[in-house]
FIKOLZA-1660 file (N, C-alpha, C; in steps of 0.1 Angstrom, whole numbers, plus 5000, padded with zeros to 4 digits):
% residues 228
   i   px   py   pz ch aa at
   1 1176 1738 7410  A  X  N
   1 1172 1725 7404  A  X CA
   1 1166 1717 7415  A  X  C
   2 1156 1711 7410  A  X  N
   2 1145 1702 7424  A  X CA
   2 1149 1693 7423  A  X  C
   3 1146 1684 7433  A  X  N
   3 1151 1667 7436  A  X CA
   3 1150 1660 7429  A  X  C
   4 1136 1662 7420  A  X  N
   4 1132 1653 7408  A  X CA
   4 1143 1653 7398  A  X  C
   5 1145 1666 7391  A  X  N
   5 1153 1670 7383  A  X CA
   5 1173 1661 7382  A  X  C
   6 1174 1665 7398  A  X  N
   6 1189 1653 7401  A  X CA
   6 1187 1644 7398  A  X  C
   7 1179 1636 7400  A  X  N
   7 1171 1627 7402  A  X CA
   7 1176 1618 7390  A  X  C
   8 1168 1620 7382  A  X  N
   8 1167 1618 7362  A  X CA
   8 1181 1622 7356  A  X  C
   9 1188 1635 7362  A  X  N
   9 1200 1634 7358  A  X CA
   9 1214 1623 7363  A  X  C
  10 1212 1620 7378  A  X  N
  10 1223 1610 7383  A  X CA
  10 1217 1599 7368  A  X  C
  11 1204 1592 7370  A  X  N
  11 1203 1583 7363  A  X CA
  11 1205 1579 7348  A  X  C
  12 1208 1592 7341  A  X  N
  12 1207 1592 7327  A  X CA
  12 1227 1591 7324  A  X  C
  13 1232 1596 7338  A  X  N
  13 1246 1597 7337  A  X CA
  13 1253 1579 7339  A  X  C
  14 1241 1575 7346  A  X  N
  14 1251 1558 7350  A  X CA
  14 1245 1552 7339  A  X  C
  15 1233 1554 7334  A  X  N
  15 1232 1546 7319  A  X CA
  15 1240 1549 7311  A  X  C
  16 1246 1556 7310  A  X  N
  16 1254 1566 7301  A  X CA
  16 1272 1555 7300  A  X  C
  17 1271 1557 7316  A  X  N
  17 1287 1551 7316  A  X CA
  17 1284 1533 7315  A  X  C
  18 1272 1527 7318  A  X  N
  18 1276 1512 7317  A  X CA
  18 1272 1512 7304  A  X  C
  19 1269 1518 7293  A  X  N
  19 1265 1517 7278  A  X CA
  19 1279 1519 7273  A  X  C
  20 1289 1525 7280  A  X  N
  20 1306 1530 7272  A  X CA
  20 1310 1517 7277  A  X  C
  21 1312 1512 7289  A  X  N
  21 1320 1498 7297  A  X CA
  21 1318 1490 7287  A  X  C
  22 1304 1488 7280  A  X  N
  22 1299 1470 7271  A  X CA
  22 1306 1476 7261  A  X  C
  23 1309 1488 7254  A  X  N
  23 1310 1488 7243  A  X CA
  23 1326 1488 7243  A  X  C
  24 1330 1490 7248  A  X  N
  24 1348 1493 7251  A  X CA
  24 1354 1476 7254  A  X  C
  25 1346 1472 7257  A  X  N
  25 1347 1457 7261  A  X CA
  25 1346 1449 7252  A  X  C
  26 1337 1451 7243  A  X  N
  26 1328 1444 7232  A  X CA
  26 1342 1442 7222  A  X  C
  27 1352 1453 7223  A  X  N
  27 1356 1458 7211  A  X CA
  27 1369 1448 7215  A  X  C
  28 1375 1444 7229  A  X  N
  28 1382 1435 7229  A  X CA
  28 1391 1424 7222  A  X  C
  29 1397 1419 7217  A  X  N
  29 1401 1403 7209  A  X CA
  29 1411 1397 7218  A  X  C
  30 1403 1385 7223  A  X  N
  30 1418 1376 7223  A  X CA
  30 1423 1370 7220  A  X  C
  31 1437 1371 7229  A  X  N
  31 1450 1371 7219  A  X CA
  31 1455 1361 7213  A  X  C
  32 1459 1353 7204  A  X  N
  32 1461 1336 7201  A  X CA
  32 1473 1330 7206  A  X  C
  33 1469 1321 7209  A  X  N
  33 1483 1314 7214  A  X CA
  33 1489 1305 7209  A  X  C
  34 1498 1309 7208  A  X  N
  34 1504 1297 7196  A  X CA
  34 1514 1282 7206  A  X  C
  35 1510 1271 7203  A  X  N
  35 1511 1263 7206  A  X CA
  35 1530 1263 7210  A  X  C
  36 1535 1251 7216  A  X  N
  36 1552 1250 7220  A  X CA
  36 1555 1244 7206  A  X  C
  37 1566 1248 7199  A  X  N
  37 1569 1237 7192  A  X CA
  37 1575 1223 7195  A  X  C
  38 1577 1214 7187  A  X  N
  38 1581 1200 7189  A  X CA
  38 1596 1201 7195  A  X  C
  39 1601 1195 7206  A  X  N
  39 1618 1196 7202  A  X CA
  39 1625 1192 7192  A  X  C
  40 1634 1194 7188  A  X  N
  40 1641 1187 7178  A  X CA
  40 1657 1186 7180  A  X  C
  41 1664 1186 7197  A  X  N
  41 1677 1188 7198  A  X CA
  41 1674 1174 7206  A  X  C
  42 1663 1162 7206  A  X  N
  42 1663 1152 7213  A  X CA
  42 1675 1142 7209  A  X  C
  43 1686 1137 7216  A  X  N
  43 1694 1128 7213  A  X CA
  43 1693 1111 7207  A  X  C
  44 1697 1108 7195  A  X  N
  44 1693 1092 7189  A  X CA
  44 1702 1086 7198  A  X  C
  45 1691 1075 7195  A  X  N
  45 1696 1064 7206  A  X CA
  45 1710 1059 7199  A  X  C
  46 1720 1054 7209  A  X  N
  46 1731 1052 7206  A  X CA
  46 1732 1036 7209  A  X  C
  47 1736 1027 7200  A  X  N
  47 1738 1014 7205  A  X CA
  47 1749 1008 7210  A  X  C
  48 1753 0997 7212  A  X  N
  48 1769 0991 7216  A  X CA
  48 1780 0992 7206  A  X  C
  49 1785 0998 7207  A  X  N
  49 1796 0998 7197  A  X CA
  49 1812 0987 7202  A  X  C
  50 1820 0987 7194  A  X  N
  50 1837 0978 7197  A  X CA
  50 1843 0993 7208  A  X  C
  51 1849 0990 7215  A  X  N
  51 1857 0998 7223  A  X CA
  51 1871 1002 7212  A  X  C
  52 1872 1009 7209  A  X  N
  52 1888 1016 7202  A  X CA
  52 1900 1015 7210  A  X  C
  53 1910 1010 7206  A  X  N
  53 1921 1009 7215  A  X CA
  53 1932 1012 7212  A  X  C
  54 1943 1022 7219  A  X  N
  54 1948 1032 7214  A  X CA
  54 1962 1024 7222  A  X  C
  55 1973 1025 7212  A  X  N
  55 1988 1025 7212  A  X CA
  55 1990 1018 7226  A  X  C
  56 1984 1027 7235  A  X  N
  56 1991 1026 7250  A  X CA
  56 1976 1015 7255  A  X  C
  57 1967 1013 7250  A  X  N
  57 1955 1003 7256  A  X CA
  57 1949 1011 7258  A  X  C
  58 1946 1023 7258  A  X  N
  58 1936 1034 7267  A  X CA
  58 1925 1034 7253  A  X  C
  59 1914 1044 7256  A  X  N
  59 1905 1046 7244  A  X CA
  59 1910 1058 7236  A  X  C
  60 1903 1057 7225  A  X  N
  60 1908 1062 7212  A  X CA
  60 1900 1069 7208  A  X  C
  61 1897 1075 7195  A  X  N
  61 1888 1080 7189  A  X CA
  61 1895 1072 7174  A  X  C
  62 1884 1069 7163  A  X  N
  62 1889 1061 7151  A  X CA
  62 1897 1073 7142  A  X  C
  63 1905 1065 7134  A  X  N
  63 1913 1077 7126  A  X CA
  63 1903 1081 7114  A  X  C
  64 1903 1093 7109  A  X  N
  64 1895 1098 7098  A  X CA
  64 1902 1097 7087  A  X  C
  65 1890 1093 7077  A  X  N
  65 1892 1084 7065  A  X CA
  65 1904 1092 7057  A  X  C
  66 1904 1109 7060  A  X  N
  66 1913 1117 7053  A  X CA
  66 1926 1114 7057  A  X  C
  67 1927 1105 7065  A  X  N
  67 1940 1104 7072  A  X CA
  67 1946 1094 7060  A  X  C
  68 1956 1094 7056  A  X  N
  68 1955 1085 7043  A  X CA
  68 1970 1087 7042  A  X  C
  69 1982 1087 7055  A  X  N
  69 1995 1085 7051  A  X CA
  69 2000 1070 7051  A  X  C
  70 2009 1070 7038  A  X  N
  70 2011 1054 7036  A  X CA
  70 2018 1046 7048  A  X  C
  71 2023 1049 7057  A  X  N
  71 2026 1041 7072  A  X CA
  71 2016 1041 7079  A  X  C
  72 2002 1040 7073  A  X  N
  72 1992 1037 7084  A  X CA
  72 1989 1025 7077  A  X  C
  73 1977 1014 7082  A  X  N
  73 1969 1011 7085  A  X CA
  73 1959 1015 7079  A  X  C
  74 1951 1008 7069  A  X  N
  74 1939 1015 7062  A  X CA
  74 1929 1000 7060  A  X  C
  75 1917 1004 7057  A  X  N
  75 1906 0994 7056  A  X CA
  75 1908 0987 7041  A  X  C
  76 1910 0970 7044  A  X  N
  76 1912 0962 7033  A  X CA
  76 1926 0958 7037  A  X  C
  77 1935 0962 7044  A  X  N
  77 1951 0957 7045  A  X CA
  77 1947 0945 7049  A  X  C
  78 1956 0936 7048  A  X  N
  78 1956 0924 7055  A  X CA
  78 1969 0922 7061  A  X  C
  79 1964 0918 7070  A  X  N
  79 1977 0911 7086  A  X CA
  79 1979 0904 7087  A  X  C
  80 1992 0902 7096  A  X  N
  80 1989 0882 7105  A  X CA
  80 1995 0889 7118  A  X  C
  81 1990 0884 7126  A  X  N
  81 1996 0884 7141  A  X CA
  81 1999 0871 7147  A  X  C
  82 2013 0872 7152  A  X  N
  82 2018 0860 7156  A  X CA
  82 2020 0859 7170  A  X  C
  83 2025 0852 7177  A  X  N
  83 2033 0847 7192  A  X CA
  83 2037 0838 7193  A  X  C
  84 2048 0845 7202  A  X  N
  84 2061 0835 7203  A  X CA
  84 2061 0841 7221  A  X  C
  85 2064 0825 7226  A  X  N
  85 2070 0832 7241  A  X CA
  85 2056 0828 7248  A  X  C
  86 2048 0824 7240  A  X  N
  86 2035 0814 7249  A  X CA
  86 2036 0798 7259  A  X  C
  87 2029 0798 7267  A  X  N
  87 2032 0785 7274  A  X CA
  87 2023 0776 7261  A  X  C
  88 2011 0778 7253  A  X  N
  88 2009 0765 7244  A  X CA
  88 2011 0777 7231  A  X  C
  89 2016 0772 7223  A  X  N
  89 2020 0776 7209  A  X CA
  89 2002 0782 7205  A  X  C
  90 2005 0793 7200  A  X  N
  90 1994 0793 7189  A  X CA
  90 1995 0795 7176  A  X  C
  91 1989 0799 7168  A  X  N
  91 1988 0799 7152  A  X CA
  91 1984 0809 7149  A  X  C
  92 1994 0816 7138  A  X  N
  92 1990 0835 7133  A  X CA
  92 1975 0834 7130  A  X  C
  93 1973 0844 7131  A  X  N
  93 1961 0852 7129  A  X CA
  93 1961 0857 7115  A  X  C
  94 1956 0854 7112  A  X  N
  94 1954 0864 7099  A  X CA
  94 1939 0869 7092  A  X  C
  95 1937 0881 7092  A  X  N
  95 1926 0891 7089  A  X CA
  95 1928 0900 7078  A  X  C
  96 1920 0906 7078  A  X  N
  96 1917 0914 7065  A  X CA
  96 1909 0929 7072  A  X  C
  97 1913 0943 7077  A  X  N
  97 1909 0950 7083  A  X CA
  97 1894 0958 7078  A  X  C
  98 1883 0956 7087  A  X  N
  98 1870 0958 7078  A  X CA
  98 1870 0971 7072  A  X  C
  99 1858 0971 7070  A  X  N
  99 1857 0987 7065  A  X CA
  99 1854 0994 7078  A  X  C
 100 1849 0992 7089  A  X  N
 100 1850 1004 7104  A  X CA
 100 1865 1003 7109  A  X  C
 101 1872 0998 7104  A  X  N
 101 1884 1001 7105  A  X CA
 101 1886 0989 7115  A  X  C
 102 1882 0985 7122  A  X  N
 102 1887 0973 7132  A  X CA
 102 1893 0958 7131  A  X  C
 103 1891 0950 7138  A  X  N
 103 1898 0937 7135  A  X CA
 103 1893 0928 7148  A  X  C
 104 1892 0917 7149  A  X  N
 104 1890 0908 7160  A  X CA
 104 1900 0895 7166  A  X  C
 105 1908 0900 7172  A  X  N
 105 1923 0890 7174  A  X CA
 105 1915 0883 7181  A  X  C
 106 1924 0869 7184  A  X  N
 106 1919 0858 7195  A  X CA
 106 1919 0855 7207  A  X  C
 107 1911 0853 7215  A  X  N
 107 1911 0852 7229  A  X CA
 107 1905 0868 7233  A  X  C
 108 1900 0877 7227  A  X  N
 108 1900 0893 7235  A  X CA
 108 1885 0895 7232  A  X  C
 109 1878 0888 7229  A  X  N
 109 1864 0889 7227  A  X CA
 109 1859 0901 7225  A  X  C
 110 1870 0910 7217  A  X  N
 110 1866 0924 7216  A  X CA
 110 1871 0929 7206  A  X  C
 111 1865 0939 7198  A  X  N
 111 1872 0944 7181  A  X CA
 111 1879 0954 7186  A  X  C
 112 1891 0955 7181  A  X  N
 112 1901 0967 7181  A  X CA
 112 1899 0972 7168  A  X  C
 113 1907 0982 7171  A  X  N
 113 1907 0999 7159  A  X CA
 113 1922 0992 7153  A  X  C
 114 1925 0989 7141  A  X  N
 114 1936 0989 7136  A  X CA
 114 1938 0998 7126  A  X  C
 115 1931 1003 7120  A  X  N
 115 1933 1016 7111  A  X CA
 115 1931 1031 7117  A  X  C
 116 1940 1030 7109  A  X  N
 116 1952 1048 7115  A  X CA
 116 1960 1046 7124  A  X  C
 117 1961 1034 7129  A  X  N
 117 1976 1030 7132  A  X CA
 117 1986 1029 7125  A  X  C
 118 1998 1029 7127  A  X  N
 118 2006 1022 7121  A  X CA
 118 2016 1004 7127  A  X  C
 119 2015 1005 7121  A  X  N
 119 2022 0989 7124  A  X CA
 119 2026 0982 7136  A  X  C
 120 2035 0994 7143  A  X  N
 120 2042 0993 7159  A  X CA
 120 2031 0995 7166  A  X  C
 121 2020 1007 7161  A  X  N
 121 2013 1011 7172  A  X CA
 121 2002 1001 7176  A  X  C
 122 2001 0994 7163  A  X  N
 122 1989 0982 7169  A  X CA
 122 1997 0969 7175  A  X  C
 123 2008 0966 7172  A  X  N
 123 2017 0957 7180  A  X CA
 123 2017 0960 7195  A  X  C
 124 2021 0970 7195  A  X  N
 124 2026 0979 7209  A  X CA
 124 2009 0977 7219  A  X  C
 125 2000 0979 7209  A  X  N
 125 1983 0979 7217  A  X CA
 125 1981 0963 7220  A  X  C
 126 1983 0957 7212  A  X  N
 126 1982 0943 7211  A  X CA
 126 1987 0936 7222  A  X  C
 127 2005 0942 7222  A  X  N
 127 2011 0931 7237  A  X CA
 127 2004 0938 7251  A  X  C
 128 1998 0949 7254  A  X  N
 128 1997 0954 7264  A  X CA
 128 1985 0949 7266  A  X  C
 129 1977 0940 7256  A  X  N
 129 1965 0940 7260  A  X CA
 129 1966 0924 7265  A  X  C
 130 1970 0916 7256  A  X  N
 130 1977 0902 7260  A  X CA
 130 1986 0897 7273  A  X  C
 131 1995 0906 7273  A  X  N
 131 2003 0906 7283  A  X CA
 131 2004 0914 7292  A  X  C
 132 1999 0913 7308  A  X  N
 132 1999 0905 7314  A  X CA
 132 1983 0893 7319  A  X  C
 133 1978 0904 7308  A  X  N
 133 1960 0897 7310  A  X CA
 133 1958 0881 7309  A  X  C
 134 1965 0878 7294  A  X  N
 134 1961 0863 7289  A  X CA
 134 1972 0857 7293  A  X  C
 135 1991 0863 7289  A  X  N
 135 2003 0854 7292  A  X CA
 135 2012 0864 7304  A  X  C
 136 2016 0853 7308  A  X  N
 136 2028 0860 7320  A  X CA
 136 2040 0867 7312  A  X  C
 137 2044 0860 7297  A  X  N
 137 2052 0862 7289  A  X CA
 137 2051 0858 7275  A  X  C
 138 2051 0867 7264  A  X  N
 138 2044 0866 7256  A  X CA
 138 2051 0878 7242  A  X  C
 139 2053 0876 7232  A  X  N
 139 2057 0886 7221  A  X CA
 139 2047 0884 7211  A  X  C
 140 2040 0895 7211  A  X  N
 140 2032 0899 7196  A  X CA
 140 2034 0906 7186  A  X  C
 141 2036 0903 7176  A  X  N
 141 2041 0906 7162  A  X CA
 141 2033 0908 7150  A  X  C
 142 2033 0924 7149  A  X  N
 142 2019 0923 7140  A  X CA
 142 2026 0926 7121  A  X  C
 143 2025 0916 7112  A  X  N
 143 2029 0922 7103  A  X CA
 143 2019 0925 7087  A  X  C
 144 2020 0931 7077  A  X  N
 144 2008 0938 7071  A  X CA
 144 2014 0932 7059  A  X  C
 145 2004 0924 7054  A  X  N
 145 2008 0914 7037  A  X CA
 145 2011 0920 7026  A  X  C
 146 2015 0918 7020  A  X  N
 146 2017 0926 7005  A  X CA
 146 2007 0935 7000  A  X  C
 147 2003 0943 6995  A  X  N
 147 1995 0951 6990  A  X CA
 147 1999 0951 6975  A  X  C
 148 1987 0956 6968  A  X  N
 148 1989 0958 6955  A  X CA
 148 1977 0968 6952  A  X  C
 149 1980 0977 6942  A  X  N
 149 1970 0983 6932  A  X CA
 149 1972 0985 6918  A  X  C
 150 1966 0990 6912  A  X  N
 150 1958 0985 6898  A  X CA
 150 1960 0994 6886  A  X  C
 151 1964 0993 6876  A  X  N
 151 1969 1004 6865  A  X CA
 151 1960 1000 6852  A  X  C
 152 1955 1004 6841  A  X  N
 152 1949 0999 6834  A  X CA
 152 1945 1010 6823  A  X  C
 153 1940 1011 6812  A  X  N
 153 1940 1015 6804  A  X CA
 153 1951 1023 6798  A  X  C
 154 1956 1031 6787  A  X  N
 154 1965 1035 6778  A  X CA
 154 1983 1034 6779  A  X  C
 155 1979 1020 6789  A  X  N
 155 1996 1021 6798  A  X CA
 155 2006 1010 6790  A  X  C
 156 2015 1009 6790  A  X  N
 156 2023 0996 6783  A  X CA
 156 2020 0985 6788  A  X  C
 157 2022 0983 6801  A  X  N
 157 2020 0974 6809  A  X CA
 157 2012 0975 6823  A  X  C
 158 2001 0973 6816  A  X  N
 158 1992 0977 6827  A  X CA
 158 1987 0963 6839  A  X  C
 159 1977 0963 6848  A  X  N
 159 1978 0955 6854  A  X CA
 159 1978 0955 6876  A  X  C
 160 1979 0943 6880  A  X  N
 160 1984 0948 6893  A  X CA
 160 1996 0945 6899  A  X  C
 161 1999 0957 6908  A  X  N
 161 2011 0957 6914  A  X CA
 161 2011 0961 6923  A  X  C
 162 2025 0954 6929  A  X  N
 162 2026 0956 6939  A  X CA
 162 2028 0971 6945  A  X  C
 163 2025 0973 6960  A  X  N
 163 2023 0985 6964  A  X CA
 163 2038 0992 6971  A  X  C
 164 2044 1000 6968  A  X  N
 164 2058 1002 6975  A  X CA
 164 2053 1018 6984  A  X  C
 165 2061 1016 6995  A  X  N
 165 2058 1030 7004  A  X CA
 165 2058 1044 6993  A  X  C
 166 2047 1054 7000  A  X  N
 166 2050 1063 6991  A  X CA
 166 2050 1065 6977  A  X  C
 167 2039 1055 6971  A  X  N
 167 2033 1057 6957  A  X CA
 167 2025 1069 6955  A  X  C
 168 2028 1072 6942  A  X  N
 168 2019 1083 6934  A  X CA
 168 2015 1083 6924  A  X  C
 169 2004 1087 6915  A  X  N
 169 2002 1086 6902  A  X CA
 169 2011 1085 6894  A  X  C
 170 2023 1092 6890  A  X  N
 170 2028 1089 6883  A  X CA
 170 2042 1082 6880  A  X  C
 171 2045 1078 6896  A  X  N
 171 2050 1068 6899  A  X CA
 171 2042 1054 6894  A  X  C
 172 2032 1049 6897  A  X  N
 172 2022 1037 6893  A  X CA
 172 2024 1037 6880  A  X  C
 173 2020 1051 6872  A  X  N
 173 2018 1044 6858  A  X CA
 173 2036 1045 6852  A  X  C
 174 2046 1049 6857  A  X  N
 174 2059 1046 6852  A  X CA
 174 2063 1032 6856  A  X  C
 175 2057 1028 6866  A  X  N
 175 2058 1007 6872  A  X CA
 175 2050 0999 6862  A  X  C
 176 2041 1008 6856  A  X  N
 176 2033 1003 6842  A  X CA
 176 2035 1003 6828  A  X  C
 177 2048 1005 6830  A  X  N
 177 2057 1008 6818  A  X CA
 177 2057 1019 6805  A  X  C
 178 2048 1033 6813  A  X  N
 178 2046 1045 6815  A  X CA
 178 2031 1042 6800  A  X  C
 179 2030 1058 6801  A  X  N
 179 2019 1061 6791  A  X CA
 179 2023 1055 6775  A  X  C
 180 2012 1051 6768  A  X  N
 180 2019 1048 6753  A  X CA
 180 2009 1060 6748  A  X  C
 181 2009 1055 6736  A  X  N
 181 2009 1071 6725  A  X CA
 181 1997 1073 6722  A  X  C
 182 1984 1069 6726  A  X  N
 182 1971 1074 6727  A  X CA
 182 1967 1079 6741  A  X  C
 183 1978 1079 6750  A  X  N
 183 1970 1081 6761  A  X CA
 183 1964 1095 6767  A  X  C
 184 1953 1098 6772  A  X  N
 184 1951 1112 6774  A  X CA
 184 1957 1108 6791  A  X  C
 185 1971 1120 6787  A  X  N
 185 1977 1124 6799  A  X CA
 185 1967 1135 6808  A  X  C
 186 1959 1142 6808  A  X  N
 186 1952 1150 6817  A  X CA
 186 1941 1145 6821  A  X  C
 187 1937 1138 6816  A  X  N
 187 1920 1130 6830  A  X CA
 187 1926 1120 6829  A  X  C
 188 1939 1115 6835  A  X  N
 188 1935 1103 6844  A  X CA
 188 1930 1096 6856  A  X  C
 189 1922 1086 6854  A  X  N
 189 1914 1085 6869  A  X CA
 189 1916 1076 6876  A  X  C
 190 1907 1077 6891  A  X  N
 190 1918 1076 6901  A  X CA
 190 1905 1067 6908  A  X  C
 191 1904 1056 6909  A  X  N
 191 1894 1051 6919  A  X CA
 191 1900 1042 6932  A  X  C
 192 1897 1053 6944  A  X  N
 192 1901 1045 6958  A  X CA
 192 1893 1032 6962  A  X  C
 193 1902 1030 6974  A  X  N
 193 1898 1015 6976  A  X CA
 193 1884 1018 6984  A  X  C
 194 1880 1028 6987  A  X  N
 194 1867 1026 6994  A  X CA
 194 1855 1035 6981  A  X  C
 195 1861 1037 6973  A  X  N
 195 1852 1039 6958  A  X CA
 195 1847 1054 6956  A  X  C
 196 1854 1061 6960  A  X  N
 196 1855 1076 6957  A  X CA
 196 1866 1077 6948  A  X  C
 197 1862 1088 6938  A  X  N
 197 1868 1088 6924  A  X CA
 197 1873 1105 6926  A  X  C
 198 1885 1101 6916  A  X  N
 198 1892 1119 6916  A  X CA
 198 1901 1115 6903  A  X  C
 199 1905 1126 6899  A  X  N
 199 1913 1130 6884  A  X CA
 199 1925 1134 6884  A  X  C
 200 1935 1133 6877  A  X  N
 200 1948 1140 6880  A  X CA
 200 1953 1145 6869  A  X  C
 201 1955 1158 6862  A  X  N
 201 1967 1162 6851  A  X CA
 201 1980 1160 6848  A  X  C
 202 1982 1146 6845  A  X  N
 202 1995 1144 6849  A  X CA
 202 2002 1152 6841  A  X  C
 203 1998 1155 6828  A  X  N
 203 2010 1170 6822  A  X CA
 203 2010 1181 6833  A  X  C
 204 2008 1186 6837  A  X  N
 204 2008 1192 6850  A  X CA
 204 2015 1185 6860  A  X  C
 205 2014 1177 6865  A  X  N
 205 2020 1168 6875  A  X CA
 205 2034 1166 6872  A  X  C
 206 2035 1166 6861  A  X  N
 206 2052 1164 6854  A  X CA
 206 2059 1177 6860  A  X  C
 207 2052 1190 6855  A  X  N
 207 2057 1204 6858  A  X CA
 207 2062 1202 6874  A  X  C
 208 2046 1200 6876  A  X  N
 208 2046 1204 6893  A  X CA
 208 2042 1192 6900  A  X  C
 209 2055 1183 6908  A  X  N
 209 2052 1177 6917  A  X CA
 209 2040 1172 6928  A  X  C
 210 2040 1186 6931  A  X  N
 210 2030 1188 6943  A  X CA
 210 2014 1183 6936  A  X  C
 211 2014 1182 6922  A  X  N
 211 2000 1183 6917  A  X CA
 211 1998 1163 6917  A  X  C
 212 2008 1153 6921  A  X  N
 212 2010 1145 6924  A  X CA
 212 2004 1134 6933  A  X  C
 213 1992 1134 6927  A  X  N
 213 1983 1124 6941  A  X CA
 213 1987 1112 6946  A  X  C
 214 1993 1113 6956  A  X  N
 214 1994 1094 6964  A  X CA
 214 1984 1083 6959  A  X  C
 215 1991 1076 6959  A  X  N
 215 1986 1060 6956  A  X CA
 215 1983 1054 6969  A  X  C
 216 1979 1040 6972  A  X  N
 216 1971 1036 6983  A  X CA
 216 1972 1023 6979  A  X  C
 217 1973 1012 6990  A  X  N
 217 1967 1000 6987  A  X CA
 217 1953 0994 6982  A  X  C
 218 1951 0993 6968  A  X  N
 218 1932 0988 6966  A  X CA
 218 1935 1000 6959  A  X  C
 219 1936 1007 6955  A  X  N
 219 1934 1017 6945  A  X CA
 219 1937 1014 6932  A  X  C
 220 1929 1021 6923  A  X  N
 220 1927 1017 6911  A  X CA
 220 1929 1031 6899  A  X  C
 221 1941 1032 6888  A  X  N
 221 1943 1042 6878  A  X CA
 221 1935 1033 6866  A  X  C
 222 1931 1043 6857  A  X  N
 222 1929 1040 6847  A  X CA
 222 1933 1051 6835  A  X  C
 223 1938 1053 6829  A  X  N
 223 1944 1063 6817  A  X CA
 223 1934 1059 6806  A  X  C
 224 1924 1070 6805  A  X  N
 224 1920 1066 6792  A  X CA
 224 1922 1073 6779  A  X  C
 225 1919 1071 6769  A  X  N
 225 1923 1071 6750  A  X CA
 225 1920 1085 6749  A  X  C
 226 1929 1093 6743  A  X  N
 226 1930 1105 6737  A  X CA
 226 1919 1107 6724  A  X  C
 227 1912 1117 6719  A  X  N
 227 1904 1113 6709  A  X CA
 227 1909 1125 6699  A  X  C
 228 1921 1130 6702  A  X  N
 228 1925 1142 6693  A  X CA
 228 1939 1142 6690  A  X  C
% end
């Protein structure tokens, strides 16, 4: 083979290979990229809230609304706090516990947690907080007003009443001078003091105790009319 001949063949071989490179290349795609998404684990802003104040004065966490035993402290009670044992006399307090559960006694420029306590335990938070802060010597006495709740429809004597420890449906409507003779004993209803509703079978409840839902201060029965 003569010089010429290599020659035309080296050249027909490198046209050869940069005509494969473009086309191998050509064939390419790039790849998409898909953008970050947004966060969404970013924290809401949190504002000033009352400090909670627990038995011993320390912080607390508020009691949960399920907490619902009749020795507590519930939203709507009303109190008076008194003292005795002050260098100038003061004059009871008396409040009505909100719906966040708190209260604002005098001189503390600060809301306390009084719900899901019980009685001692906000007394007991109260003097520790007063005494030795505001008086050298000082007795605080916290006591919780009468309560009542509400009986109405198919009862004898329906109406409001007063609240005794440890009410239950069918304790309330026997203080109401029990069911009369249209009443439908199985849906009677039950409206709490913060306005969630529930049902009770009291023919059942008769059988079985346990089927016996607690009563509450601000709570509201109603027995309504049988139609059969």
């Amino acid at each position: 083979m003569n010089s010429s001949l290599k020659i035309s063949l080296r050249c027909f071989l490198s046209a050869l290979a940069s005509l494969t490179f473009t086309l191998l290349a050509g064939c390419g795609t790039t790849p998409y990229a898909f953008p970050d998404a947004a966060g969404t684990n970013a924290a809401p802003a949190i504002g000033p809230a009352p400090i909670p104040v627990s038995a011993a004065g320390g912080q607390t966490n508020q009691a949960s609304p399920a907490n619902l035993s009749p020795d507590l402290l519930r939203t709507g009670d009303r109190i008076t706090i008194t003292f005795a044992g002050t260098p100038t006399p003061l004059e009871k307090h008396e409040e009505q516990i909100r719906e966040d559960g708190f209260i604002y006694p005098p001189l503390l420029g600060q809301a306390i947690l009084a719900a899901g306590k019980t009685i001692g335990q906000l007394q007991d938070a109260l003097q520790k907080l007063y005494v030795p802060a505001y008086f050298k010597n000082a007795t605080v006495t916290v006591k919780r007003q009468e309560s009542y709740y509400f009986v109405g429809g198919r009862v004898k004597n329906g109406g409001q009443k007063p609240y005794l420890s440890e009410m239950t449906v069918l304790k309330a409507i026997q203080a109401a001078g029990d069911f009369d003779e249209y009443a439908n004993r199985k849906n009677v209803q039950i409206i709490r003091a913060d306005g969630r509703k529930e049902t009770e079978n009291c023919a059942k409840a008769l059988k079985n105790p346990k089927l016996d839902k607690p009563i509450y201060p601000g709570d509201q029965i109603s027995v309504p009319q049988r139609w059969y």
